[in-house]
C-alpha positions in Angstrom: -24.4 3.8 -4.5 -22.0 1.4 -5.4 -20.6 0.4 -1.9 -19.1 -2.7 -0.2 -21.8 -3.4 2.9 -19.3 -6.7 3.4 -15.5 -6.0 4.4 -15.3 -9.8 5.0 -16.2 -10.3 1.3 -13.9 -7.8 0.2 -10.8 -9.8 2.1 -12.0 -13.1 0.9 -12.0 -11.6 -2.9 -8.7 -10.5 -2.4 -7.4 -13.6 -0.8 -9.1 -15.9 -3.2 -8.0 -13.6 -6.7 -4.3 -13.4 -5.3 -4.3 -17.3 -4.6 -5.8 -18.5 -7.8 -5.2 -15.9 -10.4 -1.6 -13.8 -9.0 0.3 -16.6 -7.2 0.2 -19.2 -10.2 1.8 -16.6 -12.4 5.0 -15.4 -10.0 7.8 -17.3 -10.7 10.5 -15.4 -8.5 11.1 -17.0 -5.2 10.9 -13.7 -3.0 8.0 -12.5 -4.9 6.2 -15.6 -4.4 7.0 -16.1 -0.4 5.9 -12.0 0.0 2.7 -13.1 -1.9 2.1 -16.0 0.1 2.4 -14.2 3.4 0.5 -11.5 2.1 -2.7 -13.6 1.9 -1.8 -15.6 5.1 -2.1 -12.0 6.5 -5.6 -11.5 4.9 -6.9 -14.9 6.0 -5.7 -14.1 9.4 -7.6 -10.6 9.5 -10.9 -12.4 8.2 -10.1 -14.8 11.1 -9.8 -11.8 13.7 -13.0 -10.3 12.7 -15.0 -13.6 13.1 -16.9 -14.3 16.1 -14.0 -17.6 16.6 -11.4 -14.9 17.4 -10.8 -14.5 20.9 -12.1 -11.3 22.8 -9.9 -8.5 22.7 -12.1 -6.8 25.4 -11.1 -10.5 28.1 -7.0 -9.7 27.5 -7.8 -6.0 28.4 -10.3 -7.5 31.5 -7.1 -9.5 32.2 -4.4 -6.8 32.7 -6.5 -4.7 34.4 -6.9 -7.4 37.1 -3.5 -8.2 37.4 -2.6 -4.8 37.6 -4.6 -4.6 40.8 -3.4 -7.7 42.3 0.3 -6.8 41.8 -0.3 -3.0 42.3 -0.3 -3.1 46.2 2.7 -3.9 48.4 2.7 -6.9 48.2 1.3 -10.2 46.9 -0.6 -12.9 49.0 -1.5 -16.8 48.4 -4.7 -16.1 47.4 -3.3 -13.7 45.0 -0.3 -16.0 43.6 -2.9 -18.8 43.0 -5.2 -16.4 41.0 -2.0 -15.2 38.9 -1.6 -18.6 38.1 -4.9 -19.1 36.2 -4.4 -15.8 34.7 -1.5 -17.6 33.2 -3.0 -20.5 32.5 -6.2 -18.7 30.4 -3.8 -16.2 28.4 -1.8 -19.2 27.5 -5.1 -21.3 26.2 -6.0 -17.7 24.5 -3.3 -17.6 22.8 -3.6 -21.6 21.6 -7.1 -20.9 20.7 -6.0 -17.7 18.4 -3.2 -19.7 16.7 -5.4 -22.8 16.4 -8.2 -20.7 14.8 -5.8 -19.1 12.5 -4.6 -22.4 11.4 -7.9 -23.6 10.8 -8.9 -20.9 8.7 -6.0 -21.2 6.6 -6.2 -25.0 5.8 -10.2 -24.3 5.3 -9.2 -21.2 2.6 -6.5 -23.3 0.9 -9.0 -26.4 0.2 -11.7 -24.0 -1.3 -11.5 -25.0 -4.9 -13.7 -22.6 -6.6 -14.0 -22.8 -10.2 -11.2 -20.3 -11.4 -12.5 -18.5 -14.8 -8.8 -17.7 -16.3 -7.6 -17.5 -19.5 -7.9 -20.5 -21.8 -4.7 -22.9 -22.2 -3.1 -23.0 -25.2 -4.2 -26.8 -25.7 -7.8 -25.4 -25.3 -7.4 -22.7 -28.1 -5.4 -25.6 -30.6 -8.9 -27.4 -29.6 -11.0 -25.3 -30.6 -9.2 -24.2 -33.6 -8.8 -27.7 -35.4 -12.3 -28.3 -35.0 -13.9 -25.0 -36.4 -10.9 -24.9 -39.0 -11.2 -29.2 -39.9 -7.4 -28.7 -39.6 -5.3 -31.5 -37.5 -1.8 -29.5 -38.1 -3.0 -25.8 -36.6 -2.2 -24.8 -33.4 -3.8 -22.1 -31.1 -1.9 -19.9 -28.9 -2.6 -16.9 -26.4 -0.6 -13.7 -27.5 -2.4 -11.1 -25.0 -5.3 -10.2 -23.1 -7.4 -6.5 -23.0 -7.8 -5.4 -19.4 -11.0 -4.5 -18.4 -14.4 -4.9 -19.2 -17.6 -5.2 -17.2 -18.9 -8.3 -18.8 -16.9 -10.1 -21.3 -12.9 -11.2 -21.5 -11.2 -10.1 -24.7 -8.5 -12.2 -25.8 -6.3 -11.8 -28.9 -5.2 -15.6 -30.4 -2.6 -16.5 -33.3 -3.8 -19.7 -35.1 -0.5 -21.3 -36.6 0.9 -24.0 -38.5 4.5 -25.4 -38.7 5.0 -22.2 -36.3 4.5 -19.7 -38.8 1.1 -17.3 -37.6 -1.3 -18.3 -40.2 -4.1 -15.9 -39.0 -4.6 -13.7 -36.2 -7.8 -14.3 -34.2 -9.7 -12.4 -31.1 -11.8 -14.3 -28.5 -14.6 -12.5 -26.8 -16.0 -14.8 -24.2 -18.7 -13.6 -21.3 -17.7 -13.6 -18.0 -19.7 -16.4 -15.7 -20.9 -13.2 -13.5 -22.8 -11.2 -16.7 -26.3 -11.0 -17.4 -26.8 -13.4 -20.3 -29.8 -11.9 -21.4 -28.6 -8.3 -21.6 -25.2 -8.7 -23.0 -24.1 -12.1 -24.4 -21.6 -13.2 -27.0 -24.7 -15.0 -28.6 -26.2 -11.9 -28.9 -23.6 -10.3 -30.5 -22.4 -12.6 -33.4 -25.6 -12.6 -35.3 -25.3 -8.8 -34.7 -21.4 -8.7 -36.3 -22.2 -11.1 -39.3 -25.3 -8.7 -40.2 -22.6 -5.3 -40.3 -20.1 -7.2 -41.7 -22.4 -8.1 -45.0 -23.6 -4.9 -45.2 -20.0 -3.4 -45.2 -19.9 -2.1 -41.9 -16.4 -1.8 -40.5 -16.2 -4.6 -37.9 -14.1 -7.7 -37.5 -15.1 -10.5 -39.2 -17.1 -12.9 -37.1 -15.6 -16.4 -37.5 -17.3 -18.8 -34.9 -20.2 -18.7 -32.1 -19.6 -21.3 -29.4 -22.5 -21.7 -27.1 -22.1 -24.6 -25.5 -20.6 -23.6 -22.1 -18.9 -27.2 -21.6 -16.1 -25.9 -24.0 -15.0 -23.5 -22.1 -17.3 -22.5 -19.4 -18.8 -20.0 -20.7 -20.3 -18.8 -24.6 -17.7 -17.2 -26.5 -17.4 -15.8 -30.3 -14.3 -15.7 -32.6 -13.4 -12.7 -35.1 -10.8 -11.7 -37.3 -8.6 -9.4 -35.7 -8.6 -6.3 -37.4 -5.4 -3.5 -37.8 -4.9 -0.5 -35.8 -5.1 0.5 -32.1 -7.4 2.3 -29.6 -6.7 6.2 -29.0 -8.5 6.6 -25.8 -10.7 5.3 -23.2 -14.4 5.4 -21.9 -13.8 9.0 -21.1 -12.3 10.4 -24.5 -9.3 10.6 -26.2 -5.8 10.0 -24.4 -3.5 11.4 -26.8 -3.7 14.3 -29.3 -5.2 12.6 -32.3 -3.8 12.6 -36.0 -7.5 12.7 -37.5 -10.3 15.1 -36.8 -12.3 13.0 -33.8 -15.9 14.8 -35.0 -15.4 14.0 -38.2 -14.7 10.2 -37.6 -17.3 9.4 -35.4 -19.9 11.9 -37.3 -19.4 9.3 -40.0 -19.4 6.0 -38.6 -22.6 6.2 -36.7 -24.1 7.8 -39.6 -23.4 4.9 -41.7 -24.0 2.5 -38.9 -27.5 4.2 -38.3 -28.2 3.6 -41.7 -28.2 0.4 -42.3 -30.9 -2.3 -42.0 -31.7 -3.5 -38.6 -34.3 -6.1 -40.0 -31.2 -9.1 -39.8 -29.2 -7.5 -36.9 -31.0 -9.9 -34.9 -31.7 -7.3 -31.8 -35.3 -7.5 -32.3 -35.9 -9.4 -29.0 -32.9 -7.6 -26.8 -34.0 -6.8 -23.6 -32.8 -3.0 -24.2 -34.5 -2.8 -27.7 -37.3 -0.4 -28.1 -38.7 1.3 -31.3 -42.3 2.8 -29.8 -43.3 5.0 -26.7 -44.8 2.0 -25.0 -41.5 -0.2 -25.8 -39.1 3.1 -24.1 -42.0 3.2 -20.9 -41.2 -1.1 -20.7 -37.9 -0.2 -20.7 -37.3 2.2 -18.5 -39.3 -0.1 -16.1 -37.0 -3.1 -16.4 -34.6 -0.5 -15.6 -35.9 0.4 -12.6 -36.5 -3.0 -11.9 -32.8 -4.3 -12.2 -31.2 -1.1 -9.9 -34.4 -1.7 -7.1 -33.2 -5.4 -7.0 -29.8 -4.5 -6.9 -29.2 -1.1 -4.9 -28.2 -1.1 -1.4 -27.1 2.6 -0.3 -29.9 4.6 -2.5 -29.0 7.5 -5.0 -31.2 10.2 -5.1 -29.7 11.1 -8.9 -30.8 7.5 -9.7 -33.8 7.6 -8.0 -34.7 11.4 -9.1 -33.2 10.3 -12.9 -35.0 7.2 -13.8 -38.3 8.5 -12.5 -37.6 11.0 -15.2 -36.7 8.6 -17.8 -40.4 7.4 -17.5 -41.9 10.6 -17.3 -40.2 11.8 -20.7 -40.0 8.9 -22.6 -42.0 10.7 -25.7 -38.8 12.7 -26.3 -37.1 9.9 -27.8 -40.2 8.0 -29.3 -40.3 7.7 -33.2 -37.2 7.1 -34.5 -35.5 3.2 -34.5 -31.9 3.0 -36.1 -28.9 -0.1 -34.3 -26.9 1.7 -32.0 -24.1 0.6 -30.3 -24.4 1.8 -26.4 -20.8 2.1 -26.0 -19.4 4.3 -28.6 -15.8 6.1 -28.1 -12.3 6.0 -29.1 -11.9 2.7 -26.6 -13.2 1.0 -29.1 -12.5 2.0 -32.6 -9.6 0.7 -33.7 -8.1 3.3 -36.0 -4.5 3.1 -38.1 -3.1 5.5 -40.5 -6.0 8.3 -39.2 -8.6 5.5 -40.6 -10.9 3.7 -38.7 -10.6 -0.3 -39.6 -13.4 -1.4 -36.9 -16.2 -0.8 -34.0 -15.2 -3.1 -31.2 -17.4 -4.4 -28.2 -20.9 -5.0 -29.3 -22.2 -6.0 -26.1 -24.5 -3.1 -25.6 -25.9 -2.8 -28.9 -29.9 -3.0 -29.6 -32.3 -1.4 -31.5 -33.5 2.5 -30.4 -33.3 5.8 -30.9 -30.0 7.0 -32.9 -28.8 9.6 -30.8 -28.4 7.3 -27.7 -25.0 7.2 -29.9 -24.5 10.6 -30.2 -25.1 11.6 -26.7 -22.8 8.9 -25.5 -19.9 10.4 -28.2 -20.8 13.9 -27.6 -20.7 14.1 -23.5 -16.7 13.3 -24.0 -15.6 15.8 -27.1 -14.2 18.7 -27.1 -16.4 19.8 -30.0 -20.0 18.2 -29.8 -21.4 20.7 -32.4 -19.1 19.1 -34.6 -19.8 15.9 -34.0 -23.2 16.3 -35.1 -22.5 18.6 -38.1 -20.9 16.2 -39.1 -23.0 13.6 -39.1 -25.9 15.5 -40.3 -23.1 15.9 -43.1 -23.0 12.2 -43.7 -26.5 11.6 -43.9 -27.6 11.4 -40.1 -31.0 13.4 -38.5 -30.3 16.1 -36.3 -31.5 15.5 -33.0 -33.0 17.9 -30.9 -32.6 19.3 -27.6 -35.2 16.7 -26.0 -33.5 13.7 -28.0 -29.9 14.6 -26.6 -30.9 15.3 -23.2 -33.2 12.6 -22.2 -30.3 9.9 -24.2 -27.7 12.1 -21.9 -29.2 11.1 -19.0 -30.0 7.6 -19.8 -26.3 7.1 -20.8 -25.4 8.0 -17.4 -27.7 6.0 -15.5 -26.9 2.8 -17.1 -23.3 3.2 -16.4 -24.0 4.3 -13.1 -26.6 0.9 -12.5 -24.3 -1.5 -14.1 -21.6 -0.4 -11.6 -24.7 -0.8 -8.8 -25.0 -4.3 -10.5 -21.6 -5.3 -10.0 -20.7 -4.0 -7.0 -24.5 -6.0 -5.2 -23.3 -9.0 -7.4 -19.6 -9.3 -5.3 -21.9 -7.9 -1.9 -23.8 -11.1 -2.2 -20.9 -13.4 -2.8 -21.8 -14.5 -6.8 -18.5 -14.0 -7.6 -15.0 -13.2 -5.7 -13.1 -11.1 -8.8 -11.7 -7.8 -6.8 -10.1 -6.5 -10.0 -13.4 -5.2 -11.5 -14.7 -3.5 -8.2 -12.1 -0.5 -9.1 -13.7 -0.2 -12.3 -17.2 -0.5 -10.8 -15.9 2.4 -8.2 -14.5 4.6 -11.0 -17.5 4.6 -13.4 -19.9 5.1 -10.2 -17.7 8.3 -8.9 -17.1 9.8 -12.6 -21.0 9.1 -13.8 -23.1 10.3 -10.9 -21.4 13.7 -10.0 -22.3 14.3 -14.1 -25.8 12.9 -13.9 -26.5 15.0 -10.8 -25.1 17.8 -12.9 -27.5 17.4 -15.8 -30.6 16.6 -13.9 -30.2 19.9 -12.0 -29.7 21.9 -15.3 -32.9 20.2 -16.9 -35.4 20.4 -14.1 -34.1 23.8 -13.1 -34.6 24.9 -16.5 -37.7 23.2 -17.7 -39.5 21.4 -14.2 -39.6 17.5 -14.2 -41.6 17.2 -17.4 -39.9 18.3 -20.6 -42.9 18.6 -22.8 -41.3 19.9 -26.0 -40.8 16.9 -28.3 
């Protein structure tokens, strides 16, 4: 499960986010001094829980003593004298409490951890006169998407003499992602492939991979027209476009095209044989046994399947995306302009794309009639089921990831953990579900291709 086995970490995280990525941005006085107190408080109940903290357990050791020593009818020397070093321990208890306090404040406040916050606007003007060989542009930050496991989104105007000249989007990877498995340089060979082929996707603009820039990779694009109508769990408002018929053909399109310059070859989650799905599955069950610390038995139970039914998805190669949904296809006047959010796309079987859409619509039949309509495969019951599952488990172990990644102390970002918590509660109770359907139905090996 995704769990904290750490409190302390979790109070650090929230001390440190609120001091170097909340407090900078109050500018009301009262706001500011509730904020600072509130962390004060935070650092003080990391301080309690530490072994410097005096012993509640003494104080209570304490009273009970003098209770007996003033309970009688009356007090002797020998009694007076010993309420007098009672006195004088409580009072060095309390020195000692308000001295450790103090400490750990003034230790706290000189931690200077590298903050990873949004670039300045001197930064962006930077960057943009040297990719654009322009002196008089100017960058500046207009907004920010929230969320996101792995990279920051940022949406930039590029202008000169103050008028917007073009209107740009900054995917950058977060310092705590998996650079291997999802990685702006991953992605931008990946975007200028679609966008030749005439794939609706922003137009990618510039790769920088030298970290020194701005401490991590990160990729420019055009930013395209339109807005998302949902998020990672469907649509969030009635639609004014058929949802089936949108999606039927965009991932027939996209599985259509050729993968041969999409440069996904070598991703880690790429596979186009049985033996490539049977690696992968392993590296899957590799990276959740590194990184689990209160087991799952629908994890354990669900990639152990994975491995055993790999032949069910064998055969077939086609890009997919990994992430496909109406959080991230921007859509205006009931069109879609673009597929956002690359991160998770490699090269397998096509109906890892349809699963994913399908588990969230209202209508899943017609999702794939229509993409049969548009030139798609059918996939069968095998195909949809095993890529159901899979879908669920990654989700589920990038949460596990995330969560054993803050455990450990890699990073101190609390506003992802509610993510991490949300995706873990929402996809195991559905794994669970599906797993029991399929092995109730069928036993643990599904040997219908």
């Amino acid at each position: 499960m995704a769990v904290f086995t750490d409190p302390d970490l979790l109070l650090l995280g929230l001390a440190r986010t609120l001091r170097q990525r909340v407090l900078p941005k109050i500018t009301d006085e009262s706001a500011l001094f509730a904020a600072e107190k509130s962390i004060e408080m935070i650092v003080n109940l990391m301080h309690r829980r530490s072994t410097a903290a005096p012993s509640l357990d003494r104080a209570q050791q304490m009273a009970s003593e003098i209770r007996q020593l003033t309970g009688g009818e009356g007090v002797g020397r020998d009694a007076s004298g010993r309420l007098l070093d009672l006195l004088r321990e409580d009072s060095c208890w309390y020195e000692e409490d308000q001295a450790g306090h103090r400490a750990r404040i003034e230790a706290e406040n000189a931690v200077q951890d590298e903050v990873f916050d949004v670039p300045t606007d001197a930064a962006l003007t930077a960057i943009l006169r040297k990719w654009s060989g322009d002196d008089a542009v100017e960058g500046r930050l207009v907004g920010r998407a929230v969320g996101g496991y792995s990279k920051q989104t940022l949406f930039v105007d590029m202008l000169r003499g103050g008028a917007v000249q073009r209107q740009l989007v900054m995917r950058r990877d977060l310092p705590f992602a998996a650079a291997d498995r999802s990685s702006v340089t991953l992605e931008y060979p990946l975007l200028r492939s679609l966008f030749d082929q005439g794939y609706p996707v922003a137009e990618p603009l510039l790769l920088e991979a030298d970290p020194a820039i701005l401490q991590t990779p990160f990729l420019l694009s055009e930013r395209m027209p339109g807005r998302l109508y949902g998020n990672s769990l469907g649509l969030g408002e009635t639609p004014d476009f058929d949802p089936e018929a949108m999606l039927g053909r965009l991932l027939a399109h996209l599985h259509s095209l050729d993968f041969s310059a999409a440069g996904l070859d070598g991703a880690p989650d790429s596979a186009t044989s049985l033996t490539d799905q049977q690696e992968r599955i392993d590296r899957w069950i590799e990276i959740y046994r590194a990184h689990v610390e209160v087991p799952s038995a629908a994890l354990e139970i669900g990639l152990a399947w994975l491995r055993a039914n790999a032949h069910l998805v064998a055969g077939r190669s086609a890009i997919v995306h990994g992430d496909v949904g109406f959080h991230n296809i921007l859509i205006e006047h009931g069109q879609a302009t673009a597929l956002v959010d690359w991160e998770l796309a490699h090269i397998a079987n096509p109906v890892e794309d349809l699963a994913y859409a399908s588990s969230y619509l209202a209508r899943p039949d017609a999702l794939i009639d229509h993409y049969v309509r548009n030139g798609g495969t059918a996939p069968t019951a095998g195909e949809l089921a095993y890529c159901r599952v899979f879908g669920d488990i990654r989700n589920s172990v990038y949460g596990t990831v995330t969560m054993a990644q803050f455990n450990r102390g890699d990073h101190h970002d609390v506003s992802v953990l509610p993510i991490v918590l949300s995706s873990y509660w929402t996809y195991v109770p559905k794994l669970e579900r599906e797993l029991g359907e399929i092995i109730a139905a069928r036993g643990f090996y599904w040997l219908e291709s």
